[in-house]
VEXNU-510254 format. One record per residue (C-alpha): residue in three letters; z, y, x. Coordinates in nm, 3 decimals. Example, Ala and Ser with C-alpha at 12.3 -4.5 7.8 and 13.67 -1.06 7.14 Angstrom:
BEGIN
rec code:ALA; zz:0.780; yy:-0.450; xx:1.230
rec code:SER; zz:0.714; yy:-0.106; xx:1.367
//
This chain:
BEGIN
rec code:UNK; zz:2.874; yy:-1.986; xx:2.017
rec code:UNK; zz:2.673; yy:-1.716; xx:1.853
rec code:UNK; zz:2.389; yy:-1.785; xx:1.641
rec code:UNK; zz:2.054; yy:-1.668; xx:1.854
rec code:UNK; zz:1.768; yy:-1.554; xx:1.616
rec code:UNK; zz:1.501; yy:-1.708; xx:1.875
rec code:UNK; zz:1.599; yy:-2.063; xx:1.840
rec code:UNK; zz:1.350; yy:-2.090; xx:1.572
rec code:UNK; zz:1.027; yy:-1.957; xx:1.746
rec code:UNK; zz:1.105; yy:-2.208; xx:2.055
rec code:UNK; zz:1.156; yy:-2.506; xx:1.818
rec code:UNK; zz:0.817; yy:-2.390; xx:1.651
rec code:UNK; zz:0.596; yy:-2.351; xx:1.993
rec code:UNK; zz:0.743; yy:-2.689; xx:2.162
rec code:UNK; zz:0.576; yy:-2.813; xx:1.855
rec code:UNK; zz:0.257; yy:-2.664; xx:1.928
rec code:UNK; zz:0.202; yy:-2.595; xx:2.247
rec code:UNK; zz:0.252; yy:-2.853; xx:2.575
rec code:UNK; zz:0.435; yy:-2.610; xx:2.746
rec code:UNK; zz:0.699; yy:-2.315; xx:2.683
rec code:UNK; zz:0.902; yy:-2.117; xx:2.896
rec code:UNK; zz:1.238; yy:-1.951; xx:2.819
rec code:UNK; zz:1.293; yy:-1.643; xx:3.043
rec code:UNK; zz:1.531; yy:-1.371; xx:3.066
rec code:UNK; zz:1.830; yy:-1.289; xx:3.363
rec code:UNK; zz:2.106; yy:-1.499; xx:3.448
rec code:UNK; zz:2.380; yy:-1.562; xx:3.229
rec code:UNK; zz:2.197; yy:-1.432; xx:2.907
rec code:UNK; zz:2.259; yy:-1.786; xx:2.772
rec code:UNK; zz:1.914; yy:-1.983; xx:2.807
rec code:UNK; zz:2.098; yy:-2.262; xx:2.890
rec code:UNK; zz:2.350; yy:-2.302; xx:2.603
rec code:UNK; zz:2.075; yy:-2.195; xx:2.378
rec code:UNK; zz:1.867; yy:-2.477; xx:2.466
rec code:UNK; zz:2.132; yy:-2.728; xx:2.462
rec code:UNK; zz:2.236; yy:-2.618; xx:2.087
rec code:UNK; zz:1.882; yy:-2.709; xx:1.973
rec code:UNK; zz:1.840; yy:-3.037; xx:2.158
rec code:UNK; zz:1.927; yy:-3.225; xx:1.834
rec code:UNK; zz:1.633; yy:-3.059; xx:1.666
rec code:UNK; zz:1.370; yy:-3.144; xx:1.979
rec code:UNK; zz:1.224; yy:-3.435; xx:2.004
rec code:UNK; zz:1.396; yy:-3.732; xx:2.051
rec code:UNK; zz:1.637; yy:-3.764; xx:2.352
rec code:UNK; zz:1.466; yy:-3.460; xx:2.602
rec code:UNK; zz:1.532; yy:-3.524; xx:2.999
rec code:UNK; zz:1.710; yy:-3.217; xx:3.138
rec code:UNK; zz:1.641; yy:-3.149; xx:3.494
rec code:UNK; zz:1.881; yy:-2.816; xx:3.690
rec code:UNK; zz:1.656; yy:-2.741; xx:3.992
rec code:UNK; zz:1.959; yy:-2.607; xx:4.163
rec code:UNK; zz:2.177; yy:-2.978; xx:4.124
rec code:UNK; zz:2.144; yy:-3.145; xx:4.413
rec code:UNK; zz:2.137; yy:-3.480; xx:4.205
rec code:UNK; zz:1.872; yy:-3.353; xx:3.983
rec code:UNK; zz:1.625; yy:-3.233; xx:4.257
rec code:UNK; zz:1.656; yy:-3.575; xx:4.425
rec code:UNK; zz:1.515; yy:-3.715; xx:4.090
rec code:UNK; zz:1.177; yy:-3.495; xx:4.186
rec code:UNK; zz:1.147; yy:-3.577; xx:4.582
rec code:UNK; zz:0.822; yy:-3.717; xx:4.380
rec code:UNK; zz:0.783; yy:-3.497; xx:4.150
rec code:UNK; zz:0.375; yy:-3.666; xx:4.048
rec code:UNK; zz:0.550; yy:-4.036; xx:3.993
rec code:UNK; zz:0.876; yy:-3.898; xx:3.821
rec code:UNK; zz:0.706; yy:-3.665; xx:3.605
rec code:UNK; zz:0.430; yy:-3.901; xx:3.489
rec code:UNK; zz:0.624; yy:-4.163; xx:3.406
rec code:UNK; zz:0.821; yy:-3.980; xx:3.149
rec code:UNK; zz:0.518; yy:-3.809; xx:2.985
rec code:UNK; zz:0.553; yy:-3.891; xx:2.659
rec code:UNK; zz:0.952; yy:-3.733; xx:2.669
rec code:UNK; zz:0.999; yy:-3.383; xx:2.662
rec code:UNK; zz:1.130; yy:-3.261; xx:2.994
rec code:UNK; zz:1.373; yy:-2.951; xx:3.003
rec code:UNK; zz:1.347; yy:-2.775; xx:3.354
rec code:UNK; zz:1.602; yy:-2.540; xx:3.445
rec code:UNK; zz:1.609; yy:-2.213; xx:3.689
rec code:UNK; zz:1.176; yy:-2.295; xx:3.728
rec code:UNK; zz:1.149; yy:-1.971; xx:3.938
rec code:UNK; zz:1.343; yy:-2.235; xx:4.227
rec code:UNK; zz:1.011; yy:-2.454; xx:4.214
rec code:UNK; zz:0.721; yy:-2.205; xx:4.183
rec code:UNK; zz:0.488; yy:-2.514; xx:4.340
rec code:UNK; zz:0.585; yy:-2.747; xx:4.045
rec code:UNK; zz:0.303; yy:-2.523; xx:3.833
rec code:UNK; zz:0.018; yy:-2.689; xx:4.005
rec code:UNK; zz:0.119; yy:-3.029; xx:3.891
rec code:UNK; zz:0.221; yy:-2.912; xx:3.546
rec code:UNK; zz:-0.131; yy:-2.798; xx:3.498
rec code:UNK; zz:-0.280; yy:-3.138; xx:3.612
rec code:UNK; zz:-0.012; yy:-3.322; xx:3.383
rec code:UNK; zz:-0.059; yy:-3.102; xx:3.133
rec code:UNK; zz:-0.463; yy:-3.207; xx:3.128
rec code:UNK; zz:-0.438; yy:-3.557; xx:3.188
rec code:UNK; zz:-0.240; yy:-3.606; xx:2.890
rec code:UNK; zz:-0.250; yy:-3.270; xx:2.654
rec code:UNK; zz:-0.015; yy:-3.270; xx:2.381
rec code:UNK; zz:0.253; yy:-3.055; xx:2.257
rec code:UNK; zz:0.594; yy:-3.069; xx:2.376
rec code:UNK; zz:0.578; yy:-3.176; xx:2.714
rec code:UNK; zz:0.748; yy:-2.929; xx:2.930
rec code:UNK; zz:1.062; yy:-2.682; xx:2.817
rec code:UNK; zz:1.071; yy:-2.440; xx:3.133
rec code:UNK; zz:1.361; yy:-2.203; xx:3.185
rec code:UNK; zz:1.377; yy:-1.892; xx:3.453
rec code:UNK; zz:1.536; yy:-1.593; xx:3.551
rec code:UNK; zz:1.226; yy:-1.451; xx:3.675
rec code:UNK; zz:0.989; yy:-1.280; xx:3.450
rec code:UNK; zz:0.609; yy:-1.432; xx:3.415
rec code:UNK; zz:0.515; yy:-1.149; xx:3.666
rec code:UNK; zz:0.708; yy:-1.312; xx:3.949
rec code:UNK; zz:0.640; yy:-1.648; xx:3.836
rec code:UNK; zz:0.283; yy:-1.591; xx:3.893
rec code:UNK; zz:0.171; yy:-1.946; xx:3.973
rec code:UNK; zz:0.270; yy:-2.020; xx:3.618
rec code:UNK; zz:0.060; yy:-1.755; xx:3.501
rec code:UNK; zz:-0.267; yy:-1.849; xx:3.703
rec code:UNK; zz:-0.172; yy:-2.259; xx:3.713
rec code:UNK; zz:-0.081; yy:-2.305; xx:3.331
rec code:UNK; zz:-0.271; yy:-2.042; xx:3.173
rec code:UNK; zz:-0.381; yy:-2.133; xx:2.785
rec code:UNK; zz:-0.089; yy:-2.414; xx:2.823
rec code:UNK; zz:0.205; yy:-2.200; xx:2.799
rec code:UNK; zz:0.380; yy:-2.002; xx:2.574
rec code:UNK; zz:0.604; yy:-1.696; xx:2.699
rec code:UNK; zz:0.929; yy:-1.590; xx:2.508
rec code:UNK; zz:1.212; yy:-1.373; xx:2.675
rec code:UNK; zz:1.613; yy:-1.429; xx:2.561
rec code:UNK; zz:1.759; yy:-1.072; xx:2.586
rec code:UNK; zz:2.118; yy:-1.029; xx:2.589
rec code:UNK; zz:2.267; yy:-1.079; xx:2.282
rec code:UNK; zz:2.181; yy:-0.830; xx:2.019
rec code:UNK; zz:2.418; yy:-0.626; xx:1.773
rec code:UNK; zz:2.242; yy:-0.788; xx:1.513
rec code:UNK; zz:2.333; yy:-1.152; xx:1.676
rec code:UNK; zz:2.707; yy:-1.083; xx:1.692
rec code:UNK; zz:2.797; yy:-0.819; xx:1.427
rec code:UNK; zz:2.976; yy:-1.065; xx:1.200
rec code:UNK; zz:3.218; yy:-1.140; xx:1.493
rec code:UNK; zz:3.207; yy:-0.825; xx:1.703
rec code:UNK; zz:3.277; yy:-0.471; xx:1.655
rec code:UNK; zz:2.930; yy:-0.232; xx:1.784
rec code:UNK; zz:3.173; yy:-0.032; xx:1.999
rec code:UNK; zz:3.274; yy:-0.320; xx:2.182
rec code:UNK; zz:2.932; yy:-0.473; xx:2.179
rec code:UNK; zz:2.840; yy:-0.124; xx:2.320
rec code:UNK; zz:3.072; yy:-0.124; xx:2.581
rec code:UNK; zz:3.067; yy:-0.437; xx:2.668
rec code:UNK; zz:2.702; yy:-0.521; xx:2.636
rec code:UNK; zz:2.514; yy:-0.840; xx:2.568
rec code:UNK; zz:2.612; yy:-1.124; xx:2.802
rec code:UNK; zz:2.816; yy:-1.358; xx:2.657
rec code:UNK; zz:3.036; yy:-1.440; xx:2.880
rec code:UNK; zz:3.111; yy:-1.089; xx:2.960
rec code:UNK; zz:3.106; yy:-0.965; xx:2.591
rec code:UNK; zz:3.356; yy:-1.276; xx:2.486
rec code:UNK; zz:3.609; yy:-1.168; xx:2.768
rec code:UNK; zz:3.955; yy:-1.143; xx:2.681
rec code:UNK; zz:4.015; yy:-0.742; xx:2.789
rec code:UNK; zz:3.753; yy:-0.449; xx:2.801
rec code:UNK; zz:3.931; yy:-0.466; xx:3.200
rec code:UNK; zz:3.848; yy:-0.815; xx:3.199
rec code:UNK; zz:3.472; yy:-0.757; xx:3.065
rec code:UNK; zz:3.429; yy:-0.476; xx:3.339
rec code:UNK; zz:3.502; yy:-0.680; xx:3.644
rec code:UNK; zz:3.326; yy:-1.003; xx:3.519
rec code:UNK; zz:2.986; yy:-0.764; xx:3.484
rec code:UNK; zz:3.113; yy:-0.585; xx:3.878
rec code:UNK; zz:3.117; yy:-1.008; xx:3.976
rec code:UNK; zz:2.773; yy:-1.046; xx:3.820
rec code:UNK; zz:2.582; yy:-0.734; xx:3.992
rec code:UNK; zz:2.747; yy:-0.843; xx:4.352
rec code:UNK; zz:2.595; yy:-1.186; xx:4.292
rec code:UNK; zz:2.234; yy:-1.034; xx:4.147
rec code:UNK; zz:2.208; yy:-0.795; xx:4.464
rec code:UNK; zz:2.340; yy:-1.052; xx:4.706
rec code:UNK; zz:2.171; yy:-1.416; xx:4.574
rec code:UNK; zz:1.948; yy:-1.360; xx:4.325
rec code:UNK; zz:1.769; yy:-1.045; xx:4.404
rec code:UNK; zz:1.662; yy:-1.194; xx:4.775
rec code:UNK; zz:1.615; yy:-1.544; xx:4.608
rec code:UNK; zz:1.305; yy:-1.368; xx:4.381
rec code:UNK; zz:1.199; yy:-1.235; xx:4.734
rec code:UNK; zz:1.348; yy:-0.863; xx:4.787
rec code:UNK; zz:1.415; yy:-0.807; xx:5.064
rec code:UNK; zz:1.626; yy:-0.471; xx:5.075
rec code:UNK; zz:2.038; yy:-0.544; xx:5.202
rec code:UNK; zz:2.195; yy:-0.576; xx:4.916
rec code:UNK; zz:2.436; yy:-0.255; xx:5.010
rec code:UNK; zz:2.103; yy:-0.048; xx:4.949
rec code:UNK; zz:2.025; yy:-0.198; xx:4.600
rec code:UNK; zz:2.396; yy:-0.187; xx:4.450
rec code:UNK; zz:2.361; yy:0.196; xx:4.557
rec code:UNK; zz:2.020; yy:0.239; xx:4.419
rec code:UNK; zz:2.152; yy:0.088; xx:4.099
rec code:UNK; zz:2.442; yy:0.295; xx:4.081
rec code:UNK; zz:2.200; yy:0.639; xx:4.111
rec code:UNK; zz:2.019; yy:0.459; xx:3.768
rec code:UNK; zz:2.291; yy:0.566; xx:3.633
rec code:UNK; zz:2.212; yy:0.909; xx:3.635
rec code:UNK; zz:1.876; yy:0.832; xx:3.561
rec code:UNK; zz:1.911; yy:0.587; xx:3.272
rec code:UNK; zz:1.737; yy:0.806; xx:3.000
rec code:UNK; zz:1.602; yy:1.009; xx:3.175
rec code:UNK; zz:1.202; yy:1.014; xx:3.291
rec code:UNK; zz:1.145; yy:0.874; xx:3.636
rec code:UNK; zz:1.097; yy:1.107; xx:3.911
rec code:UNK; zz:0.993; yy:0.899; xx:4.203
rec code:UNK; zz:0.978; yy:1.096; xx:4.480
rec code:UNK; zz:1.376; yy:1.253; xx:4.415
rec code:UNK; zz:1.512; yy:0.882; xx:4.404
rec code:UNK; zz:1.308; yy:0.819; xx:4.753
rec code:UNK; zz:1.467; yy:1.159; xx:4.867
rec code:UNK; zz:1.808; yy:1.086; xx:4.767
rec code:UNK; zz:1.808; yy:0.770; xx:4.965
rec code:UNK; zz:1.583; yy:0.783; xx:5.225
rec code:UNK; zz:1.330; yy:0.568; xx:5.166
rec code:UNK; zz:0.950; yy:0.598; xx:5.093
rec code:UNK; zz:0.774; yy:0.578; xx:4.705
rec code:UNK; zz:0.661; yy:0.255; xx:4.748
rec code:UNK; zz:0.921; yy:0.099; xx:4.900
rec code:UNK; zz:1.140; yy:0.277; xx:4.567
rec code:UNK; zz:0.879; yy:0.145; xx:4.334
rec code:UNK; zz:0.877; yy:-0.195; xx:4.510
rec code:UNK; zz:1.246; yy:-0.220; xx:4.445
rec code:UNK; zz:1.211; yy:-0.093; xx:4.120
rec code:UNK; zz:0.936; yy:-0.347; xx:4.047
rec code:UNK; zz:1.201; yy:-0.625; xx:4.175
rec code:UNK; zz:1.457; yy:-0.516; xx:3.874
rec code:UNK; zz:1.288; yy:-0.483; xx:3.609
rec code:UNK; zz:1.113; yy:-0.861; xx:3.664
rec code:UNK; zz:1.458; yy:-0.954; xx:3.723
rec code:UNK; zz:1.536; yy:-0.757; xx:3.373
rec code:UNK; zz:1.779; yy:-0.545; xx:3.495
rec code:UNK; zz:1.577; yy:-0.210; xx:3.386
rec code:UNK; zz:1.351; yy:-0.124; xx:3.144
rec code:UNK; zz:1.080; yy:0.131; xx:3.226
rec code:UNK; zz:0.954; yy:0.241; xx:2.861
rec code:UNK; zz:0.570; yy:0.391; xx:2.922
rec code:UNK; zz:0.478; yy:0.727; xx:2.705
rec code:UNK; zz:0.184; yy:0.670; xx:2.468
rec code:UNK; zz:-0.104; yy:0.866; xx:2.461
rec code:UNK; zz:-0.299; yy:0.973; xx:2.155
rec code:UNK; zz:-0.440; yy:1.266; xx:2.202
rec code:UNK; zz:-0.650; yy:1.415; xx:2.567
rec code:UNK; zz:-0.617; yy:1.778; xx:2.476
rec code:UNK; zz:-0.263; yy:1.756; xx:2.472
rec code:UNK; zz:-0.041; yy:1.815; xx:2.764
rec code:UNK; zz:0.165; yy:1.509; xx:2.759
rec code:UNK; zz:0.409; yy:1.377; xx:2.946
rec code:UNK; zz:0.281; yy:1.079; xx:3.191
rec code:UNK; zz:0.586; yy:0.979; xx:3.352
rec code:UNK; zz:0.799; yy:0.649; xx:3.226
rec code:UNK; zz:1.194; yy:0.671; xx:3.115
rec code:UNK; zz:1.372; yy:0.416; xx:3.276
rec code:UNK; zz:1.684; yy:0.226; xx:3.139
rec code:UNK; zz:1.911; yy:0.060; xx:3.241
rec code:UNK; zz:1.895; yy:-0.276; xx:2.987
rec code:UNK; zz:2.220; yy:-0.425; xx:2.951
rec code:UNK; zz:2.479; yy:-0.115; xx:2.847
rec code:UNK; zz:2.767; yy:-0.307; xx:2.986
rec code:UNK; zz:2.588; yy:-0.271; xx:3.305
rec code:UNK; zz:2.554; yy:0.097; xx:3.302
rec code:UNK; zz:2.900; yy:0.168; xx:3.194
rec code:UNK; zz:3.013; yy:-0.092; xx:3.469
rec code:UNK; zz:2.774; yy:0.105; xx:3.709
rec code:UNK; zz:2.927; yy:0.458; xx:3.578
rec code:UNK; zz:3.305; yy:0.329; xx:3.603
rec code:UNK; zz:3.375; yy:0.373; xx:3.219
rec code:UNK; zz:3.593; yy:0.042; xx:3.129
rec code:UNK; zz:3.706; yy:0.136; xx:2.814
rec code:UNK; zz:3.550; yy:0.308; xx:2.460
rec code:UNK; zz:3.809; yy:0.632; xx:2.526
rec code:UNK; zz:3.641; yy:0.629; xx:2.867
rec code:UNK; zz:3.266; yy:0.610; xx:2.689
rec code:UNK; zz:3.378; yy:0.873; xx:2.385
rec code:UNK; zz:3.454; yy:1.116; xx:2.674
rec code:UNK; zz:3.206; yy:1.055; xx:2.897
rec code:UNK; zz:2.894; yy:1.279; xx:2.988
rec code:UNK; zz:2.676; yy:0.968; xx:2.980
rec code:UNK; zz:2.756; yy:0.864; xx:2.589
rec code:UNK; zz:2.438; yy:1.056; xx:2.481
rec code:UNK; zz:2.182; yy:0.821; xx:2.680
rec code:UNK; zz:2.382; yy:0.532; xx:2.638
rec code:UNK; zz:2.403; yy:0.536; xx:2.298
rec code:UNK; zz:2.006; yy:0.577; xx:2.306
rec code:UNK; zz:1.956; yy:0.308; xx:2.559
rec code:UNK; zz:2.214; yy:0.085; xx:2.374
rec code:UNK; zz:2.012; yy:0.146; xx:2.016
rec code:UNK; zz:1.651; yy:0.072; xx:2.237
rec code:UNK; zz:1.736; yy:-0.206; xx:2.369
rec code:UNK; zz:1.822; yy:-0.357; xx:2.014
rec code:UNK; zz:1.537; yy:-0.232; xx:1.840
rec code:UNK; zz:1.292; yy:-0.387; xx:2.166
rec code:UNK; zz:1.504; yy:-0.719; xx:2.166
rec code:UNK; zz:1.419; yy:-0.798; xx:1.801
rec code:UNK; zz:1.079; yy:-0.686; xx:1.779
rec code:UNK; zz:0.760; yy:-0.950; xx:1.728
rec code:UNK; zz:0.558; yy:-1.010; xx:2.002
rec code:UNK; zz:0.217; yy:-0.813; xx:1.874
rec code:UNK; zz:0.448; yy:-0.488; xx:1.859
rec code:UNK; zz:0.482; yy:-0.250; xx:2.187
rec code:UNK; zz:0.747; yy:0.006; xx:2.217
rec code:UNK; zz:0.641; yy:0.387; xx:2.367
rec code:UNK; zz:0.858; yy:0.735; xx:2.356
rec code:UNK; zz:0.646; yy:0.967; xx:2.306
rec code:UNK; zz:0.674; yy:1.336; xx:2.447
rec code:UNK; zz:0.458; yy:1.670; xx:2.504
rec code:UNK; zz:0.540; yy:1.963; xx:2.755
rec code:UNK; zz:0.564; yy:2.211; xx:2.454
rec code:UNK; zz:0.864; yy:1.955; xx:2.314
rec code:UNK; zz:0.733; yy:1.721; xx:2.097
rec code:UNK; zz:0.933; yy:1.409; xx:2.091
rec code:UNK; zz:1.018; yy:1.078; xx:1.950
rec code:UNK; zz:1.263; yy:0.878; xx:2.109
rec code:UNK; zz:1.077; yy:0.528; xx:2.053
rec code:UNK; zz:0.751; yy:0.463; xx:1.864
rec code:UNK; zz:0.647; yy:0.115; xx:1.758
rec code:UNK; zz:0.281; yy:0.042; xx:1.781
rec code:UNK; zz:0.095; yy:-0.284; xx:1.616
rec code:UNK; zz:-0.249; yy:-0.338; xx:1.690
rec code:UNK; zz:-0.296; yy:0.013; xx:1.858
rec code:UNK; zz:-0.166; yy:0.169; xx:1.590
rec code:UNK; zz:0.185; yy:0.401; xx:1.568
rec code:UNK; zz:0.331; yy:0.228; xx:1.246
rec code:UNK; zz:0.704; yy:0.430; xx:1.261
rec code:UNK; zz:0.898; yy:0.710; xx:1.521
rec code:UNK; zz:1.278; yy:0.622; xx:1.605
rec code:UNK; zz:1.509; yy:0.924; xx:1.657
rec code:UNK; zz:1.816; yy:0.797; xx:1.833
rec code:UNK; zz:2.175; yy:1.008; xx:1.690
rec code:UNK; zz:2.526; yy:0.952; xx:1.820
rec code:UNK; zz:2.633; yy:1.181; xx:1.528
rec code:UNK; zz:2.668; yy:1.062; xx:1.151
rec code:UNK; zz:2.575; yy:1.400; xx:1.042
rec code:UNK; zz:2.222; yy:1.386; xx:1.213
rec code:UNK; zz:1.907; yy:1.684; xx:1.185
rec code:UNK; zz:1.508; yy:1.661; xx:1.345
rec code:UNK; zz:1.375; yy:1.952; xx:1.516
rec code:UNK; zz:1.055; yy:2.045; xx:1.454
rec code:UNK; zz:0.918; yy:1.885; xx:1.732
rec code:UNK; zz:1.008; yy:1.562; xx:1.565
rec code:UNK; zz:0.812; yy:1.635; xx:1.307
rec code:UNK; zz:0.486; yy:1.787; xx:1.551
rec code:UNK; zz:0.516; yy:1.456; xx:1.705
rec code:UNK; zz:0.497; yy:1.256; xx:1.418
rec code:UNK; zz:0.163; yy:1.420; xx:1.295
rec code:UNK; zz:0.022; yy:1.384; xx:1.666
rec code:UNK; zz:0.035; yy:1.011; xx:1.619
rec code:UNK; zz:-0.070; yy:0.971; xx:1.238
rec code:UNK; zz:0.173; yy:1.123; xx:1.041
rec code:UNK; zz:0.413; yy:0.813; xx:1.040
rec code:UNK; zz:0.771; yy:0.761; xx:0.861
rec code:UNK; zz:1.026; yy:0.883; xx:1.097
rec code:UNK; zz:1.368; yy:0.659; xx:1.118
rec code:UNK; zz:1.718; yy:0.816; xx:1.244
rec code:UNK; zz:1.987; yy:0.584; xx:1.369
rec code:UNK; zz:2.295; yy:0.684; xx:1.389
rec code:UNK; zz:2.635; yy:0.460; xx:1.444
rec code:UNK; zz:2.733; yy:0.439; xx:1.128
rec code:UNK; zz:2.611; yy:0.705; xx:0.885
rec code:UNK; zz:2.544; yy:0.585; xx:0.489
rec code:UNK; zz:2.187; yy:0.552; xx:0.429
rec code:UNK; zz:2.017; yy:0.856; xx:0.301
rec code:UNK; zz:1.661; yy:1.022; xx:0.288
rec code:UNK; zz:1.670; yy:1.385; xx:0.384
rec code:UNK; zz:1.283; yy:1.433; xx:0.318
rec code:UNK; zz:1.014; yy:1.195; xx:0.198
rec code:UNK; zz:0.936; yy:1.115; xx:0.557
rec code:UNK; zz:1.268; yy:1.071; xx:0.718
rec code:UNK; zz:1.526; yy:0.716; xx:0.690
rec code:UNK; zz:1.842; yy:0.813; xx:0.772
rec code:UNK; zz:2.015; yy:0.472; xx:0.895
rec code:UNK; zz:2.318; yy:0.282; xx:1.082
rec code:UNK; zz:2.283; yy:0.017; xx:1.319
rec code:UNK; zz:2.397; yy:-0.176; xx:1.065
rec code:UNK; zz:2.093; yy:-0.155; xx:0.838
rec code:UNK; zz:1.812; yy:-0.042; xx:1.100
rec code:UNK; zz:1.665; yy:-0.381; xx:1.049
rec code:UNK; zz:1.629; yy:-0.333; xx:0.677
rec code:UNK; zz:1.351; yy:-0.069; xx:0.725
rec code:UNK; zz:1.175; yy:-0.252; xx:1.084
rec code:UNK; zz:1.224; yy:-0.608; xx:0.936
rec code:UNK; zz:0.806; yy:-0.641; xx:0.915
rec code:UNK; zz:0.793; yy:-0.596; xx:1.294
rec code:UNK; zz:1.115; yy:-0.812; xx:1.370
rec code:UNK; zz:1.011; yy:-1.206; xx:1.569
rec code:UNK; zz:1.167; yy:-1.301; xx:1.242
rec code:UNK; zz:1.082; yy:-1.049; xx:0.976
rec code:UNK; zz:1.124; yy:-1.407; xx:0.721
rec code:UNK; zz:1.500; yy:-1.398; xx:0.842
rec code:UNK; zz:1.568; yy:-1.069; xx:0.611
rec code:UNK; zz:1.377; yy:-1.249; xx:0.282
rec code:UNK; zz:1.724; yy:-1.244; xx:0.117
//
């Protein structure tokens, strides 16, 4: 059982707010997480899986079943299964408002569950589990096998990086062949595991439409539909450019990710670290490893960007609070890392912020008055004001 850093915020809006939904893919642990704070919810919480048989007998009237227990907190599992339970929330919710009355978990982001959105709107609060973070495990795991592994615990606790790999091959087949058409896609599933496997290549990278629509046949909006489909299913991340200035020629195009590392190296056929250290993919791995971090602990009023011009101008992540660029993250799988001079061009463009480098495991060091040098290890030292926790660091 690993300690998750969000099991504070939930306890804190199921005390103010009547509803609150957990969301985030399969297997990231919503569950177990919920079930480790049930001692600190209010008294005795009814726990409903809308995929038991037993449990969705319990709701063939939902209106009586519901009602009756109104002044319990109800816990219902895999939501996305009962999209039309949102109406009734909503009229629950209004007959008798108070906090604490529904716990809602999903493996469908609040863009798919958009009955929620429309049905329960000013009644629920939003927060996404992400696979576990570096900074969730790093008492207990090394980074390189938290790397290579990735963030789902019951692939990242396996007993073998062999065993690890085909327990994340097990969970793709099941997300392309269940889960994926359960959330309404309706591509074969033969199509999607080879559209994943061409992320691969892409992960990085930004997102050139019209070659993935070449490269398998297929039309630009049926590749952004399916696209669409993973990422509110968070397999992929697509991480938007920001714009600051018209005159410049910047890039428009997203970079797309792949979120959960253990997927791509899965995806890429790289079972061991040897495998990774060799590989030609460690570069953009290591950078979408390090994002995904960084987004996964940030506060909900800050946005993550890259930001990028034609003439070369770069940052590999820039954090933004209240539309304003507060820091640039350059992204090193070296120890012995150096900024070009577009770094530094694109750091002026947006306000002349600090500029942080994170490496694997270099000692902390300022090479300028601008530039943090930093491991993965102590990132969180220098971003703690932005992290859904910042408190968590006050020792």
């Amino acid at each position: 059982m690993f300690n998750r850093l969000l099991g504070k915020e939930i306890l804190d809006l199921v005390a103010e707010r009547p509803a609150v939904a957990l969301v985030g893919p399969r297997q990231v642990g919503k569950t177990t997480l919920v079930q480790s704070l049930q001692g600190s919810l209010p008294d005795q919480p009814i726990y409903l899986d809308l995929e038991s048989l037993e449990d969705l007998n319990r709701l063939r009237d939902p209106e009586l079943y519901l009602s009756e227990r109104q002044d319990k907190l109800v816990i219902l599992d895999e939501i996305q299964r009962m999209p039309q339970l949102f109406p009734l929330l909503r009229s629950l919710i209004d007959r008798h408002r108070v906090a604490g009355r529904y716990l809602l978990l999903g493996s469908a982001s609040p863009q798919l569950l958009q009955q929620s959105s429309e049905s329960l709107a000013g009644r629920i609060a939003y927060v996404e589990l992400q696979p576990l973070t570096w900074l969730e495990v790093n008492q207990q795991i090394t980074y390189q096998q938290h790397w290579l592994r990735g963030g789902y615990p019951d692939i990242l606790t396996a007993p073998s990086d062999r065993s690890a790999s085909r327990r994340m091959n097990d969970f793709i087949q099941t997300y392309v062949e269940r889960d994926l058409p359960n959330l309404g896609l309706g591509a074969s599933p033969s199509r999607v595991r080879t559209l994943l496997s061409m992320l691969v290549g892409v992960h990085g990278n930004q997102l050139n439409m019209s070659e993935l629509a070449r490269s398998l046949g297929l039309s630009v909006p049926t590749i952004q539909s399916y696209l669409d489909f993973l990422e509110n299913a968070f397999l992929i991340r697509r991480l938007l450019p920001y714009f600051v200035n018209v005159g410049k020629r910047l890039v428009k195009a997203p970079k797309l990710y792949l979120r959960d590392s253990g997927m791509l190296h899965t995806l890429a056929g790289i079972n061991s670290f040897e495998e990774l250290s060799g590989s030609l993919y460690i570069g953009s791995s290591w950078e979408g490893y390090v994002i995904q971090q960084v987004i996964a602990g940030l506060s909900y009023d800050t946005q993550a960007y890259y930001y990028r011009t034609a003439d070369g101008s770069e940052l590999d992540l820039l954090l933004v609070r209240g539309n304003r660029p507060v820091v640039g993250l350059e992204i090193k799988y070296t120890n012995a890392p150096t900024l070009s001079r577009g770094n530094y061009i694109a750091s002026r463009d947006v306000g002349n912020v600090p500029l942080l480098v994170i490496t694997p495991s270099a000692q902390d060091f300022r090479p300028d008055e601008q530039t943090q040098v930093c491991s993965l290890a102590t990132v969180w030292q220098y971003l703690k004001p932005l992290h859904v926790l910042n408190e968590w660091f006050s020792g």
